[in-house]
Each structure stands twice: as structure tokens, then as C-alpha cells.
MARRO-712539 format. One line per field, with one value per residue (C-alpha): residue number from 1; residue in three letters; y, z, x. Coordinates in Angstrom, 1 decimal. Layout:
BEGIN
num: NUM  ... $
residuo: Ala  ... $
Y: Y  ... $
Z: Z  ... $
X: X  ... $
REM end
This chain:
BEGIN
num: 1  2  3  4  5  6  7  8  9  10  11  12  13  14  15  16  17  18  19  20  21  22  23  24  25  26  27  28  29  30  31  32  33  34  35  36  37  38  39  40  41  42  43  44  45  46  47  48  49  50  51  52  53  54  55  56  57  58  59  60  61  62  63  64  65  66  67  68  69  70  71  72  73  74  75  76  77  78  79  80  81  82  83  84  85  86  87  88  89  90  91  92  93  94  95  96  97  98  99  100  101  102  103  104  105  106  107  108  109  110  111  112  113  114  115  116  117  118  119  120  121  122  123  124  125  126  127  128  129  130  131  132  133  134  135  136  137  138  139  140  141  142  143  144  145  146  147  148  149  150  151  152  153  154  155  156  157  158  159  160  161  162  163  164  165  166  167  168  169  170  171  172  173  174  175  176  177  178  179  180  181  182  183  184  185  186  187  188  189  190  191  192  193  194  195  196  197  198  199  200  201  202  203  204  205  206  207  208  209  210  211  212  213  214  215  216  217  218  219  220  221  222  223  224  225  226  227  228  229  230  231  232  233  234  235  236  237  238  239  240  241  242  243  244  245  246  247  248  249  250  251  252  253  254  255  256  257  258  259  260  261  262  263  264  265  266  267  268  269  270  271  272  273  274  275  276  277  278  279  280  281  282  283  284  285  286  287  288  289  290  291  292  293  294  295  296  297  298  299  300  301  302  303  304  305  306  307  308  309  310  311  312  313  314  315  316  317  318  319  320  321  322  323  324  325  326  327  328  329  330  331  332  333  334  335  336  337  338  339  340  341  342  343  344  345  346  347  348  349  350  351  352  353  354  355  356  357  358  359  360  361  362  363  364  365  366  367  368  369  370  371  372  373  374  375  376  377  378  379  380  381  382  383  384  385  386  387  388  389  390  391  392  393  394  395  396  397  398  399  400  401  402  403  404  405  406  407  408  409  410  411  412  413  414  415  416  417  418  419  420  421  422  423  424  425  426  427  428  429  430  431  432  433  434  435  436  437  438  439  440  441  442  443  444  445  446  447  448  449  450  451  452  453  454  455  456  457  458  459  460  461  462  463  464  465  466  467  468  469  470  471  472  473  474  475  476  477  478  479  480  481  482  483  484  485  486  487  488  489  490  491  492  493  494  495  496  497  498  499 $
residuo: Unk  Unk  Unk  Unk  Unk  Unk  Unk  Unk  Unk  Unk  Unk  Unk  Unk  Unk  Unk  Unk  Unk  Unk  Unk  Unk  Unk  Unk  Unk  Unk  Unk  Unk  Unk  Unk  Unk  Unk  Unk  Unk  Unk  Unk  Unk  Unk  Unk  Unk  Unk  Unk  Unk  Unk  Unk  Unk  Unk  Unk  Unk  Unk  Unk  Unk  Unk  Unk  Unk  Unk  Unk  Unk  Unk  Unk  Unk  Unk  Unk  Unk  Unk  Unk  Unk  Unk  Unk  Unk  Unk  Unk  Unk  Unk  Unk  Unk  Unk  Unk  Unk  Unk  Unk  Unk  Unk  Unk  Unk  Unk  Unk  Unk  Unk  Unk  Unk  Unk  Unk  Unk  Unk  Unk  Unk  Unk  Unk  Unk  Unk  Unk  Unk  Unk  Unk  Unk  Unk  Unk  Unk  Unk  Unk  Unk  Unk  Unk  Unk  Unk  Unk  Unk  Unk  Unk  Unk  Unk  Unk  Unk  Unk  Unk  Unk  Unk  Unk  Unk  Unk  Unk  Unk  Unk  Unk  Unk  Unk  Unk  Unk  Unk  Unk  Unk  Unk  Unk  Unk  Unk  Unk  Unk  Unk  Unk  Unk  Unk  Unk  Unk  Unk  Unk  Unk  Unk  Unk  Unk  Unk  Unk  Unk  Unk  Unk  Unk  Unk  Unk  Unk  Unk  Unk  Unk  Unk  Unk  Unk  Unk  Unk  Unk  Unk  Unk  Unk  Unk  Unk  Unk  Unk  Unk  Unk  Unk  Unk  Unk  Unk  Unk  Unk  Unk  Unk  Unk  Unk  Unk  Unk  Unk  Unk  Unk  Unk  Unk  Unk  Unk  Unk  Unk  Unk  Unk  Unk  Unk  Unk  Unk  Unk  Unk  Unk  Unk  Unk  Unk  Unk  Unk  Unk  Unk  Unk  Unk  Unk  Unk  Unk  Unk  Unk  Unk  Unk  Unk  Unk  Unk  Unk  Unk  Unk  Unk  Unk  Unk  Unk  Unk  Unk  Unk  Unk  Unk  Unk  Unk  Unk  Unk  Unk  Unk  Unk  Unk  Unk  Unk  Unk  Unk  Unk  Unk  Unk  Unk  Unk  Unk  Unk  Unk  Unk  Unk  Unk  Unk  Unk  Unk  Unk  Unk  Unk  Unk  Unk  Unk  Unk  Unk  Unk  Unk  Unk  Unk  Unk  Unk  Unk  Unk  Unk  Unk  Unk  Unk  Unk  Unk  Unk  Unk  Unk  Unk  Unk  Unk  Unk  Unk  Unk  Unk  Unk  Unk  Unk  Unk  Unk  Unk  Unk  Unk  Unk  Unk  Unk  Unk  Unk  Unk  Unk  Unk  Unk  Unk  Unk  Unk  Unk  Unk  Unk  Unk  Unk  Unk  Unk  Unk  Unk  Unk  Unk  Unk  Unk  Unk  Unk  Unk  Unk  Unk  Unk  Unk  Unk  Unk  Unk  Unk  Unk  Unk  Unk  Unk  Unk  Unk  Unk  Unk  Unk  Unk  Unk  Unk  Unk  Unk  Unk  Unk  Unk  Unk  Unk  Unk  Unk  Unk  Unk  Unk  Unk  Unk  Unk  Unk  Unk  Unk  Unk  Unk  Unk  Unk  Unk  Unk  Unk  Unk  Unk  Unk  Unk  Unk  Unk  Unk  Unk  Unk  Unk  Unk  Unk  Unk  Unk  Unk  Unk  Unk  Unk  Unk  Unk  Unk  Unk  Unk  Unk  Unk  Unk  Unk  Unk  Unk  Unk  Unk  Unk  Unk  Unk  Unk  Unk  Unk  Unk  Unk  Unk  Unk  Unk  Unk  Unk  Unk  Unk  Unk  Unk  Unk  Unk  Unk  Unk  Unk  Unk  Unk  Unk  Unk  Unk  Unk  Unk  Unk  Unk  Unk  Unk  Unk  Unk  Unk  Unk  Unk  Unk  Unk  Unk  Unk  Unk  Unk  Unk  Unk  Unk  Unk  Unk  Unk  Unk  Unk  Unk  Unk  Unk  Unk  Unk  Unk  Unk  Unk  Unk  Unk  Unk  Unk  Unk  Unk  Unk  Unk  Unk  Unk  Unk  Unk  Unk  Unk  Unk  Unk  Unk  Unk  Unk  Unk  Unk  Unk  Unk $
Y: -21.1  -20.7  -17.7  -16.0  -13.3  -10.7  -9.5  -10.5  -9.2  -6.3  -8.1  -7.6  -8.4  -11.5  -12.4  -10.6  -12.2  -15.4  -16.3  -15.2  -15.0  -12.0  -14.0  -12.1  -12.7  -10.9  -13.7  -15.7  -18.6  -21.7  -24.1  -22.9  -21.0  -20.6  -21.9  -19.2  -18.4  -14.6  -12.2  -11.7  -8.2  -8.2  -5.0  -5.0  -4.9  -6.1  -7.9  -10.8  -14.5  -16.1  -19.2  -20.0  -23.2  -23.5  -27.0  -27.2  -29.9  -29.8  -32.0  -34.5  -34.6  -33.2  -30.2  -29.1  -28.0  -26.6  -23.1  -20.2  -16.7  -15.9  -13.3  -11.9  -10.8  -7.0  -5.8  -3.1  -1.6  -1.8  -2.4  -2.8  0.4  2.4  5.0  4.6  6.7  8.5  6.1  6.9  5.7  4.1  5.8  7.7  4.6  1.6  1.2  0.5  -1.4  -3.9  -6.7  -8.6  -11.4  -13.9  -16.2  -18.2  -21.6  -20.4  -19.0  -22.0  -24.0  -25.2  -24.1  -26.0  -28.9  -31.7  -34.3  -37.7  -39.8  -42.1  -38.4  -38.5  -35.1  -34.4  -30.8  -29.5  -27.8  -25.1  -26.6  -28.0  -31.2  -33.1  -32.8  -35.3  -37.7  -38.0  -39.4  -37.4  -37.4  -33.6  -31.3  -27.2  -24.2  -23.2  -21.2  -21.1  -23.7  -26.1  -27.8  -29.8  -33.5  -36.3  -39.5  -41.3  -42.3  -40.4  -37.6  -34.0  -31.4  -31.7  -29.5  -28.7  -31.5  -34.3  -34.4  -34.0  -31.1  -32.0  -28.9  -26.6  -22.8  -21.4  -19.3  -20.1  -16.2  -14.8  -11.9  -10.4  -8.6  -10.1  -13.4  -14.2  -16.8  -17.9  -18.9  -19.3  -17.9  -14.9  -13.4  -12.1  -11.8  -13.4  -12.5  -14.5  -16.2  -17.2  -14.8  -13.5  -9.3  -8.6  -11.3  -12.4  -10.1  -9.1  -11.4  -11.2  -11.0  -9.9  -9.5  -9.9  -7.1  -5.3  -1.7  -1.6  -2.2  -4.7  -5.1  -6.9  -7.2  -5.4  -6.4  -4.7  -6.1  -3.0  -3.8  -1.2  -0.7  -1.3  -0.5  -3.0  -2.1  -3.1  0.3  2.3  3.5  4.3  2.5  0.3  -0.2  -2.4  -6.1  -7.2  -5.3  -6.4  -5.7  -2.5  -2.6  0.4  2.6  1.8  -0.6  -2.8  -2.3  -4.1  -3.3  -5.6  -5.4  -7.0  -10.7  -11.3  -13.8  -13.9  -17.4  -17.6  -14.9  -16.7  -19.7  -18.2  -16.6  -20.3  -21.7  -18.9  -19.2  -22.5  -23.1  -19.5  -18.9  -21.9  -20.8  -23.3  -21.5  -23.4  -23.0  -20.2  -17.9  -16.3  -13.0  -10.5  -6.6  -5.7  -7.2  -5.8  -2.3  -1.8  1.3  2.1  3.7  5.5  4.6  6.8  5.8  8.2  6.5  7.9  5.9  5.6  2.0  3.8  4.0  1.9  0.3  0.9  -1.4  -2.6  -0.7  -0.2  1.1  4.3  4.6  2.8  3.4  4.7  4.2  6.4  7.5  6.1  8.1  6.7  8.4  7.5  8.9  8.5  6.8  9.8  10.4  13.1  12.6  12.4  11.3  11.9  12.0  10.8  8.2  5.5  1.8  -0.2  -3.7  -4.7  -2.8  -3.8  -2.0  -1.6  -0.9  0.0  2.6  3.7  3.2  1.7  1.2  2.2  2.4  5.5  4.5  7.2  6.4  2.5  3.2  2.4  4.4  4.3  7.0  8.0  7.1  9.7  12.7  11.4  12.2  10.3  8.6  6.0  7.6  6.6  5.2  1.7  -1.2  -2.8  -1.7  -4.2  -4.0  -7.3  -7.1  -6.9  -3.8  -4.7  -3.5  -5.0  -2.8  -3.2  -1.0  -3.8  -3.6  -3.4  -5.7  -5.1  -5.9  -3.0  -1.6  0.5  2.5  3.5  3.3  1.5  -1.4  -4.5  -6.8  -7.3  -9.9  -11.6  -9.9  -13.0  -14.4  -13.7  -13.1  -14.1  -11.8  -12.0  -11.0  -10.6  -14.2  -13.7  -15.7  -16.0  -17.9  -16.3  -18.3  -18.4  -18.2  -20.8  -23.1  -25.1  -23.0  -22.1  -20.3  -19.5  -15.8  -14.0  -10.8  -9.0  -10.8  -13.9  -16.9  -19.9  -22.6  -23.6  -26.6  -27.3  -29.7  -30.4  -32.2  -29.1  -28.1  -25.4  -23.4  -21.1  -18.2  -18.6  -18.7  -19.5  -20.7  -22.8  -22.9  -25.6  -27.2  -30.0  -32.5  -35.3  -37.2  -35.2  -32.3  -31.5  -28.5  -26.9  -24.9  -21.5  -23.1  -25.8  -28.9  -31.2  -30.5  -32.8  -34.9  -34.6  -38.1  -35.7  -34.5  -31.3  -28.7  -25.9  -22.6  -21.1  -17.7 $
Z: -10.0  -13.2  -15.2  -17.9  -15.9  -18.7  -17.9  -14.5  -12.7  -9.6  -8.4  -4.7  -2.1  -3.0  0.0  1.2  -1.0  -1.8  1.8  1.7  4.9  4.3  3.6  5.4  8.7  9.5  12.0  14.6  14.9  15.9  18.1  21.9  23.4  21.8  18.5  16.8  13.2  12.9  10.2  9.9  8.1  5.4  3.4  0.4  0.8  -2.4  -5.8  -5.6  -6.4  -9.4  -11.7  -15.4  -17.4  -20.3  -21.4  -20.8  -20.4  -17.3  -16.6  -14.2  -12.9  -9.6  -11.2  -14.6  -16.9  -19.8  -19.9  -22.3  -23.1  -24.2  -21.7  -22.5  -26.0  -26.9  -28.1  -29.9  -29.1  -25.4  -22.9  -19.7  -17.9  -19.8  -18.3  -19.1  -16.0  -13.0  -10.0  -6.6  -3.4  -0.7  0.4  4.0  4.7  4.3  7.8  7.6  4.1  5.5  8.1  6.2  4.5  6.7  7.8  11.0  9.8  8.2  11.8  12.7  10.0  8.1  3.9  2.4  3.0  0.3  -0.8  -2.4  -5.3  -2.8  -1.4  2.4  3.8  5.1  5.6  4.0  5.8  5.2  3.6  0.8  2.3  4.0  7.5  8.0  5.6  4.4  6.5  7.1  5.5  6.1  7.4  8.2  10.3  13.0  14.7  17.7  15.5  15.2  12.5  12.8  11.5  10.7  9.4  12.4  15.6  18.9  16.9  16.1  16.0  15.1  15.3  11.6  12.9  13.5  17.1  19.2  21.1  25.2  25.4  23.3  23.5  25.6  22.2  18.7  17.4  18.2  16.9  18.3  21.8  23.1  21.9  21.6  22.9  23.4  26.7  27.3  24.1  24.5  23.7  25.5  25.6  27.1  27.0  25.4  28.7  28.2  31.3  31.1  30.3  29.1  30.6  27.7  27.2  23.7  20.9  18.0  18.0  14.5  15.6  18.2  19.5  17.0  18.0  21.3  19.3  18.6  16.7  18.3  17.7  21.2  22.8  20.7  17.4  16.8  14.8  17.1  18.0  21.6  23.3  25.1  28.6  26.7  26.1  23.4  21.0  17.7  15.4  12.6  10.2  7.6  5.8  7.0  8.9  9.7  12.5  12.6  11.3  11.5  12.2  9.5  9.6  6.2  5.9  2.7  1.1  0.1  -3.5  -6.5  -7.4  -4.3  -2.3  1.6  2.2  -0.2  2.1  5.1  3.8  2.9  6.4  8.4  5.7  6.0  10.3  10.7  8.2  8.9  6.6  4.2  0.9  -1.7  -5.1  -6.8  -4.9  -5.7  -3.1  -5.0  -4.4  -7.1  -6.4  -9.2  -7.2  -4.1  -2.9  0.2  2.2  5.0  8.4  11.3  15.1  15.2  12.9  10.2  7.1  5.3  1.9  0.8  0.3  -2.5  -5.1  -7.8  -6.2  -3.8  -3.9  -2.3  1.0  1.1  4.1  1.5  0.5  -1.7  -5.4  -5.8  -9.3  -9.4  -12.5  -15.1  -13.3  -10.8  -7.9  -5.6  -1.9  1.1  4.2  5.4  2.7  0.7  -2.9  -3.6  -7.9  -10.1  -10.9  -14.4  -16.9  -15.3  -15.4  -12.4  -13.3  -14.2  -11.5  -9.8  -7.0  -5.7  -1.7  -0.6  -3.3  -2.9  -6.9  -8.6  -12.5  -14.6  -17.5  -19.3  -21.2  -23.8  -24.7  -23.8  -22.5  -19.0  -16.3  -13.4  -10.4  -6.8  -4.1  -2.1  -4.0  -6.7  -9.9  -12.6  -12.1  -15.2  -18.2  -19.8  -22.5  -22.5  -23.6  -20.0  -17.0  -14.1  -10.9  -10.0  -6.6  -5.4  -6.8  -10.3  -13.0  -16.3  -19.8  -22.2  -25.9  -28.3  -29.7  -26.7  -23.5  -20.9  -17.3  -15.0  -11.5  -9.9  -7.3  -10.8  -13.6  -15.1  -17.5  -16.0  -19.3  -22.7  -23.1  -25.7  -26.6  -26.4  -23.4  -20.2  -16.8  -13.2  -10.0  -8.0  -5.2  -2.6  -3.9  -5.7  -8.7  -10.7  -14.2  -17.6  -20.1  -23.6  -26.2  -27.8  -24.5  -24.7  -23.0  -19.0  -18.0  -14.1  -14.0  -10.8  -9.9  -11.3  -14.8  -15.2  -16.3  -13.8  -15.6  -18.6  -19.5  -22.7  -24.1  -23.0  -19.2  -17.6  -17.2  -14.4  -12.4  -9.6  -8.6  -6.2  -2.3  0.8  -2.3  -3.4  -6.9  -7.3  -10.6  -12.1  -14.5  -16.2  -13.8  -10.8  -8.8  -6.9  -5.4  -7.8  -5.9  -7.1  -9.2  -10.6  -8.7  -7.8  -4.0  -3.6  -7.1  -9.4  -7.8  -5.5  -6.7  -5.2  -2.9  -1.2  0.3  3.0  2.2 $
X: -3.4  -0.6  -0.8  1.1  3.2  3.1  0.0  -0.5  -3.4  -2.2  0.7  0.3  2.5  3.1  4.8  2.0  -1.4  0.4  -0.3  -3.9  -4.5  -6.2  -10.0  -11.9  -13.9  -17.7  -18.5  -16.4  -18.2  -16.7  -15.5  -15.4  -13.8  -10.6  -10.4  -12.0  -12.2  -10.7  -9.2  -5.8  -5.3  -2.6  -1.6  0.3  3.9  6.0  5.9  3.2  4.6  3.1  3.4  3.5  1.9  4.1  5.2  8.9  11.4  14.0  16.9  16.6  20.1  21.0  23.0  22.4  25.7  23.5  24.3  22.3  23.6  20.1  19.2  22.5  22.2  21.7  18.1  17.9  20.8  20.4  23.2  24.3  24.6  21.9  20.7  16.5  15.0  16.1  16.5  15.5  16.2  14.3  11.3  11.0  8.4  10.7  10.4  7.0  6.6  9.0  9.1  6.3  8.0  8.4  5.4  4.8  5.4  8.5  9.6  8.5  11.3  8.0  8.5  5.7  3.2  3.6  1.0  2.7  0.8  -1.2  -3.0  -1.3  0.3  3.5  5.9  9.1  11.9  13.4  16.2  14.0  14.0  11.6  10.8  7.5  7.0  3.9  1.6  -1.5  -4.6  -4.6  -2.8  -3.1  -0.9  -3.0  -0.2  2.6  4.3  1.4  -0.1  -3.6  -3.5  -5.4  -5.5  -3.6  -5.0  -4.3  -2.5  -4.2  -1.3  2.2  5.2  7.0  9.1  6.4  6.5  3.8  3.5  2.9  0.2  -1.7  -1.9  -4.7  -6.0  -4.7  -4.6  -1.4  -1.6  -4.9  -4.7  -7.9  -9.9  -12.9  -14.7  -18.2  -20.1  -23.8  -24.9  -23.2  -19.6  -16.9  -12.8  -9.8  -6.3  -3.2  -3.1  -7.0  -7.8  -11.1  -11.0  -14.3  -17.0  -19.5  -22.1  -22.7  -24.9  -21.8  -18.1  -16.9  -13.3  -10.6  -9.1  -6.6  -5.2  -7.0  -10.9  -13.2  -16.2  -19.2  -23.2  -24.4  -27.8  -30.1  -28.6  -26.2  -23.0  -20.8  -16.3  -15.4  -12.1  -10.2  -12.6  -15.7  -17.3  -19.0  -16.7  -18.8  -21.4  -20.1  -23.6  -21.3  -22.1  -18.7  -15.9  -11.9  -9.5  -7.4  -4.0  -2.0  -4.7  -7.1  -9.7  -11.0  -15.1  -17.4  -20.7  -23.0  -23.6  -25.3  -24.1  -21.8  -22.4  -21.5  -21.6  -19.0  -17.0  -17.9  -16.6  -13.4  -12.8  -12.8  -10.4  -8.6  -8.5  -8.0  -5.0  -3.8  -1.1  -1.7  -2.7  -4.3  -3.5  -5.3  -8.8  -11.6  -12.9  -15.2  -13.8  -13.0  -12.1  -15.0  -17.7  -17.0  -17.8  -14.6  -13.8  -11.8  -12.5  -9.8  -10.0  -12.2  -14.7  -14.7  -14.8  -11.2  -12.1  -16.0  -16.7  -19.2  -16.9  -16.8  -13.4  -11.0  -8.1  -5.4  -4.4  -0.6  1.4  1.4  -2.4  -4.9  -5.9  -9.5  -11.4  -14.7  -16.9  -14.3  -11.6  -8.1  -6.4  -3.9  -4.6  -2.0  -3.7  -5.1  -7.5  -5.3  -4.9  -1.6  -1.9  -4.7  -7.7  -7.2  -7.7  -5.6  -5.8  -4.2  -5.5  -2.1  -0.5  2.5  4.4  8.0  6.9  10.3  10.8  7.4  6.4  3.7  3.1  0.2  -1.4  -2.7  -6.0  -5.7  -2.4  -2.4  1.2  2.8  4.8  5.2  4.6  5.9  3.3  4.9  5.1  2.3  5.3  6.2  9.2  9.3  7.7  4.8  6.0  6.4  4.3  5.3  6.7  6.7  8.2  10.1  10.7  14.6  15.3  14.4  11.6  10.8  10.6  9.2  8.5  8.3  11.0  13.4  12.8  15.3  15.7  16.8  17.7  14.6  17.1  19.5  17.6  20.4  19.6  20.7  20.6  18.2  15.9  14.4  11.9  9.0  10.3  8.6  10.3  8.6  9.1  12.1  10.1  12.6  15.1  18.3  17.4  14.3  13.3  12.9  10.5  11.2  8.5  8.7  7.6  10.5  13.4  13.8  16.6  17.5  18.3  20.3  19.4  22.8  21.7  23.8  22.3  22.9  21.1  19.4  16.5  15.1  12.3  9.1  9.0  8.4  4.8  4.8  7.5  6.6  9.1  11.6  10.7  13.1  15.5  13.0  10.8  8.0  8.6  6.3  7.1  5.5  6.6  4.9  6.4  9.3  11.6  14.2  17.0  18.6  21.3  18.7  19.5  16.1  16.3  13.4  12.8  9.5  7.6  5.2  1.5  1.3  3.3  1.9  4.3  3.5  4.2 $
REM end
């Protein structure tokens, strides 16, 4: 799914929702006993990824030699060093916000799955290159370094490599304490082992166990949390629940013109290829038609799925719109920013600063504010402000566009003003987009420009991940590294990260 980044809808954790994995789960239905469809609870945690659809033209060489100083220029009498806000430093939560960023396949040395012209599936390594040839008329990360494959006889899992493995894991989620699994029409849990800990006794499993809890349907049709011994822990009356992660536990509403099925749906593609995200595919799920809330461990519901929106959950709190009005609220329910007439549909965060830009609707101007201590830290004065990721934030008046360090405050470098700049998420280099449609240039983090294309092959570059942007051609797509050498050449028709 390519966008125009300047007005990029609530860039969130891209390293966390470009893998969405976070489709939800209300039923575990499906194949017995361990291959289970669950949800895998993802917060947001840093600047989102995200693409671009301009027609460009890149080089085909394997190192480009074209250089621009465009990026470099003065505008408006900014320069480098310009003090335009008081930096700060990492927030007392870093600890928390990080240790996201990597995903299992990547663990696992698997970057991306690749699809050549004639439709067959094969993996890319981590060093851009490819690891299975493509091969497979599908293929999807089920976890413990496994991927399921078919289209060749005698062979259903792989490792990133292509071998195949001699055994399988007893239960496919890693990350859930307990299992499900299904036996005689009834439900119960196993450990990681696939020992039996709770014997099958309820009608419903809705989760595996997260934080010592479950959620199951009990005997007379009661959605309720259990602990990890199988008893009563409190009643959970919602249309779909999720696990617990870090003490706080996603619940839903039904409401007008959602459809579950369409949920559903979403939560066994989301199981079965785990951490394999098709960008390009619609879940049907959109923040403004569904009514979410949050509960504790011990059932007390901290956020009221009631109002009109409350979106997304961050290690530091969640944004909650209601009657026309935003606040910011740490994780224990406190309000921490606001009430007030906010817009946070083009928010972006920096997690390890703790800072997240706004928009005030009376004066159609952005800032940006402390999650911490609910202040202003950027004023609200800027057509643009957008956090980057990697230390670095995007401003923007109109008549000055500049590219400059969160932690200082300190321009880094002008840009033109029409061009657009994609995250940096957490890479060293990134691309900045000229507005005309014809000019790329490959920007590092301290502001030098490392390559330049011009033209019009180009018809879509992703940002940077692992080292890695996804660049397609007229020709097809391929893998671009950080100083713009083809690390796998344009003559595929599709690549998917794994985030």
C-alpha cells in the first residue's frame, strides 16, 4: 500500500504495524491441537515504515556516481546548527519502548519473501540476497524459524535456508505461556512442551495464556479471564478481547457498519503467516469504525471502549478522542495532556523521546508534546512536524522545510521545500522525493546525500529496512542497498518484509 508520506496517516510503530501481526483474534479455531490461530499483541513503539508511488527513473548500474546537493541548499535562511526547539533526552521509559524491532524471521536470517514473474515463492537473506530461490507456490512464517510451503511434493515447512526441518515444534505460538488446543469438542491448554496444564473443559478459547490469563467461553456461555490454574478470575462481556501485554489487555465493541467476519478473517491470516504482512491487502479495519478500550489484570476497564476512539496503545498511554475533544492518558488511566481541540490523525511519535506531534484544529498548526510530562516541546507552529525515527523530526512552515535532530533541536539540513522525505525508522539512510516525480536522492541520517536518480523508471520506493529499500521499476522489482547499488536487480514482481 504506497502513499504520499507528507500526510501520512498515524505513523505507528512501523517496525511495529508494518508487521501487522497485530490482526486481531476473538476465536481460536483451527486445526488441532496445536496449530492454532491466536493474537499476537503489538504496541506502538517508533516511526511506522511507509512507501511512495511517484514515477521516477533509477540507474540500473550496480553503484550509481550521480551525486545532488539538493537537500543541501539553504531555505529561507536556515542552517545547520539552528537552534528551532529545546531538545530533550531519552525518556525514563526507553527501557520499555525499546526491544521491538527485530522480528522472528529476521532472528531467524529471513528479510523478505519474494515472488518472481512466473508467480512461484522463494525468501531473501539478510544480506539482500537470495536464500531460496523461488520455488513455492506459497509460502508463510509460522514461527521457531519455520516457514509453511507448497507447491512441491513431500515438502510443507522450510527453514529461511530451504532445508527441511527433521521435526516440528510441539505448538507453533512461541510467545504465549499456555496453548490452546481442542479435544472432544471442548478446550483446554498445554505448555511449550505440549504437556497438558489445564484438561479441556471450557466451550471457547479466545486466547492463549499471556501475563498468567486467558480468556475462554465457560459452560454456560460466559466470556470470563482465567489464571494459569484454570480458575475464575473476572467476567469479560466484550465482542472480541486480546491477550495481556504489559499489564493491559486490548477489548472491542461492536458497532454500526463493522463487520466481524472481516475481523475474523484477519486474525487466521494474521496466525498462520505470523509476522508476514501483505501491504498491499485490506483488512477491513479502520480506527473510526471501531469502538476499543482497555482493561488491567484485574478487569477494570482503565480506557472506556465508549468513546468515540481510543487509539493506539503505547508503552506511555493511548490518545482518547471523545465529544469533539483529545487527551493523552498514561497507562494507568491519568490524563497526562488535554482535553482540547487536538487532531492526531496525522500523528507520528518519537517512542524513545517520549513525543508525539499534533495538530491544533483552531489554529490548523502542529507541535508536538511530551507523553511524560503532557508539555509542549515543539511549538505549535508549523505546517508539519513529523517524527522520523533515528533521532530525527521533519519541519515544516511553508516557507522553510528543514530536517532536524529530536534530542538537540538543532537543524540538521534544508530541504526543498516540495520534496517529501520517508521515515528513517531506525536505518541510517532514507530517500527524499523531489516534486517534480523525477528526482530520488538517498539521504544519511547526519544529512549527506549518498546517491542521486533521475527520470522516470522508478515507480515505488519503500524506506529503508535491515539496509534494504524495495524499489520497483518498469522492469519489475528489486532490493536497493544504502548507498544505491541493486542488491537484487528489478526482474521480480513483488517483495514482501518481514518487519
Amino acid at each position: 500500500m504506497f502513499h504520499t508520506p507528507r500526510k501520512a496517516a498515524l505513523f505507528i510503530s512501523v517496525l511495529g504495524l508494518l508487521s501487522v501481526t497485530t490482526t486481531g483474534l476473538y476465536s481460536v479455531h483451527a486445526e488441532e491441537p496445536a496449530m492454532i490461530a491466536y493474537h499476537e499483541h503489538r504496541e506502538s513503539h517508533t516511526t511506522s515504515r511507509e512507501t511512495t508511488t511517484w514515477s521516477e527513473k533509477t540507474s540500473t548500474s550496480k553503484k550509481s556516481t550521480s551525486h545532488s546537493t539538493s537537500v543541501n541548499v539553504p531555505d529561507a535562511g536556515i542552517i545547520a546548527g539552528t537552534v528551532l526547539f529545546s531538545g530533550l533526552e531519552k525518556s525514563s521509559l526507553t527501557h520499555f519502548a525499546e526491544g521491538y524491532e527485530d522480528s522472528q524471521p529476521a532472528s531467524h536470517g529471513a528479510l523478505a519473501s519474494i515472488q518472481d514473474k512466473k508467480g512461484k515463492w522463494g525468501l531473501v537473506g539478510m544480506d539482500g540476497t537470495l536464500s531460496v530461490a523461488p520455488a513455492y507456490k506459497s509460502i508463510s512464517y509460522q514461527g521457531h524459524g519455520l516457514f509453511s510451503v507448497t507447491g512441491k511434493k513431500g515438502v510443507k515447512y522450510i527453514t529461511s535456508h530451504g532445508t527441511v526441518p527433521d521435526s516440528l515444534p510441539p505448538v507453533w505460538d512461541d510467545s504465549a505461556e499456555f496453548i490452546a488446543y481442542r479435544e472432544n469438542g471442548r478446550w483446554g491448554f498445554k505448555n511449550p512442551q505440549g504437556h497438558v496444564v489445564i484438561t479441556p473443559r471450557y466451550k471457547d478459547a479466545y486466547t492463549n495464556f499471556h501475563e498468567g490469563i486467558a480468556f475462554v467461553k465457560d459452560e454456560d456461555g460466559h466470556k470470563i479471564a482465567i489464571n494459569n490454574k484454570g480458575n475464575f478470575l473476572f467476567e469479560a462481556p466484550y465482542d472480541a478481547i486480546y491477550p495481556f501485554h504489559n499489564g493491559l489487555a486490548e477489548i472491542r465493541r461492536n458497532v454500526h457498519s463493522f463487520s466481524w467476519s472481516s475481523l475474523a478473517g484477519a486474525a487466521v491470516v494474521g496466525s498462520l503467516t505470523h509476522a508476514h504482512y501483505d501491504e498491499d491487502a485490506d483488512y477491513g479495519l479502520s480506527r473510526k469504525d471501531i469502538k476499543r478500550g482497555y482493561i488491567n489484570t484485574q478487569g477494570q476497564e482503565i480506557f472506556d471502549s465508549r468513546s468515540d476512539s481510543v487509539y493506539p496503545m503505547t508503552p506511555y498511554g493511548t490518545f482518547i478522542r471523545d465529544k469533539g475533544q483529545i487527551r493523552f492518558a498514561d497507562r494507568s488511566g491519568k490524563t497526562i495532556f488535554g482535553p482540547g481541540p487536538y487532531d492526531v490523525d496525522d500523528t507520528t511519535f518519537a517512542m524513545k523521546e517520549g513525543l508525539a506531534a499534533l495538530e491544533n484544529d483552531q489554529t490548523d498548526k502542529m507541535g508536538a508534546i511530551s507523553l511524560v510530562t503532557g508539555e509542549t516541546v515543539i511549538p505549535f507552529a508549523y505546517d508539519e512536524v513529523r517524527f522520523l525515527g533515528s533521532d530525527r523530526v521533519e519541519l515544516d512552515t511553508g516557507n522553510t522545510h528543514v530536517l532536524a535532530s529530536v534530542s538537540t533541536g538543532r537543524a540538521i539540513i534544508s530541504l526543498p521545500e516540495d520534496s517529501d522525505i520517508l521515515p528513517f525508522g531506525n536505518q541510517s539512510v532514507t530517500w527524499v522525493i523531489g516534486d517534480d516525480k523525477k528526482d530520488f536522492t538517498l539521504l544519511s541520517v547526519d544529512g549527506q546525500t549518498l546517491a542521486h536518480f533521475t527520470g522516470n523508471q522508478i515507480k515505488e520506493v519503500t524506506p529503508f529496512h535491515h539496509g534494504f529499500s524495495r524499489v520497483k521499476t518498469d522492469m519489475g522489482t528489486g532490493l536497493m542497498d544504502e548507498t544505491g547499488a541493486w542488491a537484487l536487480p528489478p526482474q521480480y514482481r513483488t517483495i514482501h518484509f518481514y518487519s
